[in-house]
C-alpha positions as CSV (number, residue, x, y, z in Angstrom):
1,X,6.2,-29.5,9.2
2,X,5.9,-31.3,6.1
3,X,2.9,-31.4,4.0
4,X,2.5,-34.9,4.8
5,X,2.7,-34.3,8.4
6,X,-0.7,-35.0,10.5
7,X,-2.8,-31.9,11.2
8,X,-1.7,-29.9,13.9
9,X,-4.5,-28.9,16.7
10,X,-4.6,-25.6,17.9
11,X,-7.8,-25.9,20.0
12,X,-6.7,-25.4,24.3
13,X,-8.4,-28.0,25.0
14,X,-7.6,-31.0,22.5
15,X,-3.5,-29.6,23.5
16,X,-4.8,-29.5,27.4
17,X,-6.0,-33.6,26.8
18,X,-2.5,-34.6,25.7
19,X,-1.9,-36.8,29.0
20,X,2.1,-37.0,28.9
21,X,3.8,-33.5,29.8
22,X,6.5,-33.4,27.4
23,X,4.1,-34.4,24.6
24,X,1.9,-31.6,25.7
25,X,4.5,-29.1,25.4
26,X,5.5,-30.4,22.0
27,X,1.5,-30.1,20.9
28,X,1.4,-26.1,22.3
29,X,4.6,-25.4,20.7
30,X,3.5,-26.5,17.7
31,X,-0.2,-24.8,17.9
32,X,1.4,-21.5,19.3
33,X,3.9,-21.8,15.9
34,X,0.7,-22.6,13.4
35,X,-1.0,-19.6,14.8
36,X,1.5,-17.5,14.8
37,X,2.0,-18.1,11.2
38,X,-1.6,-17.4,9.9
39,X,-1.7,-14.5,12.4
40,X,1.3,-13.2,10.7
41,X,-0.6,-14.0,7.1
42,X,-3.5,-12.1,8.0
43,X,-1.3,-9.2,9.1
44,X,0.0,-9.5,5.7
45,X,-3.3,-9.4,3.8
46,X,-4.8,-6.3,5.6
47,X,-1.8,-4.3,4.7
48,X,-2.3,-5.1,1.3
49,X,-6.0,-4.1,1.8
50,X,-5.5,-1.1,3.3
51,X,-2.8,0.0,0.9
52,X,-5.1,-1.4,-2.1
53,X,-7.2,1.1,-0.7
54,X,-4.9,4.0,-0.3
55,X,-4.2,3.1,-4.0
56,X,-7.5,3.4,-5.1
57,X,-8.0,7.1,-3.0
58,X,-9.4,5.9,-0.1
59,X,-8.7,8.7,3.5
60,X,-7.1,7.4,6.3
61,X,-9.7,7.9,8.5
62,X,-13.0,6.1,6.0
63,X,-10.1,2.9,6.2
64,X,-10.0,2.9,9.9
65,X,-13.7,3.6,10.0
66,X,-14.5,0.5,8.3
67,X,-13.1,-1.3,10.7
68,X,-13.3,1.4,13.6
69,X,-10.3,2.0,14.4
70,X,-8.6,5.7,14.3
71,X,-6.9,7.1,11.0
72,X,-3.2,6.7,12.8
73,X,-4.3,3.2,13.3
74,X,-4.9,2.4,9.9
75,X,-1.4,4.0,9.2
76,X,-0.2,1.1,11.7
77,X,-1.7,-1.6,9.9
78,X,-0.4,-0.9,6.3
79,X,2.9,-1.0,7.8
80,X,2.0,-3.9,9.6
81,X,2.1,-7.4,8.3
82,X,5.5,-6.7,5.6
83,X,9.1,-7.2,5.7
84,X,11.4,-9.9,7.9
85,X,9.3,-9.6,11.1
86,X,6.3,-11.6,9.3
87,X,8.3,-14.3,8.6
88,X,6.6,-16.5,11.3
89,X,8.6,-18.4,13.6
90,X,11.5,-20.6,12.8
91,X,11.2,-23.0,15.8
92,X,11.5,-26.8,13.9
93,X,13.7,-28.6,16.1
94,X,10.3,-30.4,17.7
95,X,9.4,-31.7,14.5
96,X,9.9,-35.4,14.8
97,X,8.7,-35.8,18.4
98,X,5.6,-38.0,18.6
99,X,2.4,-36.2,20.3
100,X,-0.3,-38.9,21.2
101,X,-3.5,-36.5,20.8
102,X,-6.6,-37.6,22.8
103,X,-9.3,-38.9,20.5
């Protein structure tokens, strides 16, 4: 969406209000695609944590023990959060449909 573009709710119930059905499916598609974008952003910022950390001589195991999680896990989430797959979604075709939000 443009920057322009009117906030986009991703609270269940402010999409649940929207009355029309077709508007509501517009207003979940486009709060499932907002969260999937900063849930794919903060994928992207722990990996750079956790590999800040490996940088700076941090074990596996004291990163996943700061957020308790196992040492393999830790492994996960440096890979995690990098490369095409955290692009985010590329559903736009919705864009210009008209969502009447309930106030």
């Amino acid at each position: 969406m443009p920057d322009d573009a009117p906030a986009v709710p991703t609270d269940p119930d402010t999409v649940r209000g929207v009355a029309a059905p077709d508007e509501r499916l517009v207003a979940a598609h486009r709060a499932l695609d907002k969260v999937d974008r900063v849930r794919h952003e903060l994928l992207a910022v722990r990996a750079e944590a956790v590999i800040e950390l490996r940088d700076g001589g941090w074990e596996w195991a004291d990163i996943g023990a700061q957020v308790g999680v196992t040492y393999q896990r830790a492994q996960q989430m440096a890979r995690q959060g990098t490369g095409p797959a955290n692009a985010g979604p590329a559903r736009k075709h919705y864009d210009d449909a008209t969502v009447e939000y309930p106030t």
